[in-house]
N, C-alpha and C positions, 0 to 999 in steps of 0.2 A: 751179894745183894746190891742192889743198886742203887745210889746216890743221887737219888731225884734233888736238885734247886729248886725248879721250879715245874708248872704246870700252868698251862695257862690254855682252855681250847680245847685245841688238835694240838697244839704245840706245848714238847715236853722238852726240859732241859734236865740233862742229868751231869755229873761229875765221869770224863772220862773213865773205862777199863781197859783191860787188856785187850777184851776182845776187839776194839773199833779198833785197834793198828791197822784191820786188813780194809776199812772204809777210807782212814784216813792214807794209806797207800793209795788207793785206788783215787781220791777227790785227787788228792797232789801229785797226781801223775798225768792228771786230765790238762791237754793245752786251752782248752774255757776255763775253766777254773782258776787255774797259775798266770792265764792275761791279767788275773786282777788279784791275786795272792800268789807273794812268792817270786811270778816269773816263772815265765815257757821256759826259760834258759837253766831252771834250778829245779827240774823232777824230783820227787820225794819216793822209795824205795823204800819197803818195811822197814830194813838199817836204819834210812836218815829218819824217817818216822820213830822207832824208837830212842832213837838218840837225841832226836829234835823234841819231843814232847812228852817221851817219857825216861829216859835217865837224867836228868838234869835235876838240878835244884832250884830252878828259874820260882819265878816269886806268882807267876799266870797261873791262876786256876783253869784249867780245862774240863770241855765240857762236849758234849755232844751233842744235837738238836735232832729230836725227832716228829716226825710231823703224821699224824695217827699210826704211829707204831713204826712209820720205817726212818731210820736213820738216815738223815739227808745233809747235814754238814756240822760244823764247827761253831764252837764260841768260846773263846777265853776270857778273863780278866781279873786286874789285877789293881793292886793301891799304887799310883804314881807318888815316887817319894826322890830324895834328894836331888842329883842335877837337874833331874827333868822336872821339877816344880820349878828350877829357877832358870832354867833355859824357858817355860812357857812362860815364867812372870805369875805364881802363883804362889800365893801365900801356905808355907808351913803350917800354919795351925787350923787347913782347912783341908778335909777330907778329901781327895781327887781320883778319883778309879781311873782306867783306861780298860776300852774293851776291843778287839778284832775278832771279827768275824767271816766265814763265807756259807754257801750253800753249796757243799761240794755234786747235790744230784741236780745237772743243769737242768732238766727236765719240770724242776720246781723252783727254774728262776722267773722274776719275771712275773710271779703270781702274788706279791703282797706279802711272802714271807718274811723273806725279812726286813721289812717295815716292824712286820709284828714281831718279830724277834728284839731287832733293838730297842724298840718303846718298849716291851715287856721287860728286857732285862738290863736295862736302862733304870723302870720302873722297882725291878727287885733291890739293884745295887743303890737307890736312893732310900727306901722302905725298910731291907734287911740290914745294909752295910754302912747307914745314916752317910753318906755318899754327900758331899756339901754341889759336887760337880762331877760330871762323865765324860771323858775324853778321848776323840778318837784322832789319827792325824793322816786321812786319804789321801791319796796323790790328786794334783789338779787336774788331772785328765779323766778323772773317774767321774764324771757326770751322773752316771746310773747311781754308785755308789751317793755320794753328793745329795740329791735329788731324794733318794729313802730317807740317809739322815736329815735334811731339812725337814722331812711328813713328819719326822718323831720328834721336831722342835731343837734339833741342835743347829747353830750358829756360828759361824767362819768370825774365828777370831785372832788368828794371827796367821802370815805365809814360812811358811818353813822352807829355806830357797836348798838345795840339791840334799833332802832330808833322807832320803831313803834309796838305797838299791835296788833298783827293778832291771831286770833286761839288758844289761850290760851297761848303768848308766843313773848315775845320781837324778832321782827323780825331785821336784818339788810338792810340798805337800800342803793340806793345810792343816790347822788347829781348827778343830772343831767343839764346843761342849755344849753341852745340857747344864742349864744352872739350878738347884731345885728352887 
């Protein structure tokens, strides 16, 4: 049975199954897709896909985004809790989600999805999860990325200098959130 989040549209979120292994193969194996998640240099193979998103214990809720019925990419997220509240400068006693995203079918980039994906589930994780703030940390070069999350009201609130591995190379990124 399926673990519908949300619905909102044309656009449905549901709770990862077994069955997308073979979508989430197929997104993470694409060089469009890995330019902006992941890394061209770090292909995802059903293995690393079952091991990276589904044997772990990792704290991300995963989820799948489909857009009138067909399964077209990704969305996790999760409560940001010890170091990383106090590496952002955020207060413990306030709720802080973080979410990452892609649209692994290129074909349906490009079209406003996900703008409407993050305001919506942006919108759920403040509404369902009483979410105090939402938090993502993009690389600075992601301008597309950047440019959706601004439409959805998130805010460039601190630089995160060589935050992330991409590409053979500590990327800089930034702090972004949504406050409610």
């Amino acid at each position: 049975m399926i673990e519908l989040l949300y619905k909102k549209g044309k656009l449905l979120v549901r709770k990862t199954e077994n069955k997308d292994q073979q979508w989430l193969a197929k997104w993470l194996s694409d060089p469009d897709v890995l330019q902006y998640y992941e890394g061209r240099d770090n292909p995802f193979d059903l293995e690393k896909v079952k091991e990276e998103f589904y044997d772990s214990e990792g704290i991300a809720k995963g989820c799948i985004v489909e857009y009138e019925g067909q399964p077209i990419g990704y969305i996790q997220f999760y409560e940001v809790e010890g170091k990383y509240l106090e590496k952002y400068g955020y207060d413990q006693s306030e709720k802080t989600f973080g979410i990452d995203q892609f649209i692994g079918e290129v074909d349906y980039q490009g079209q406003g999805i996900g703008t409407w994906l993050v305001s919506s589930m942006t919108e759920f994780l403040i509404q369902e999860k009483e979410a105090n703030r939402v938090v993502m940390d993009p690389q600075t070069w992601n301008e597309r990325a950047l440019k959706c999350y601004e439409k959805c009201g998130y805010e460039k609130v601190k630089l995160l200098p060589k935050h992330e591995w991409h590409e053979g190379e500590y990327r800089d990124c930034w702090l972004i959130e949504f406050k409610r």
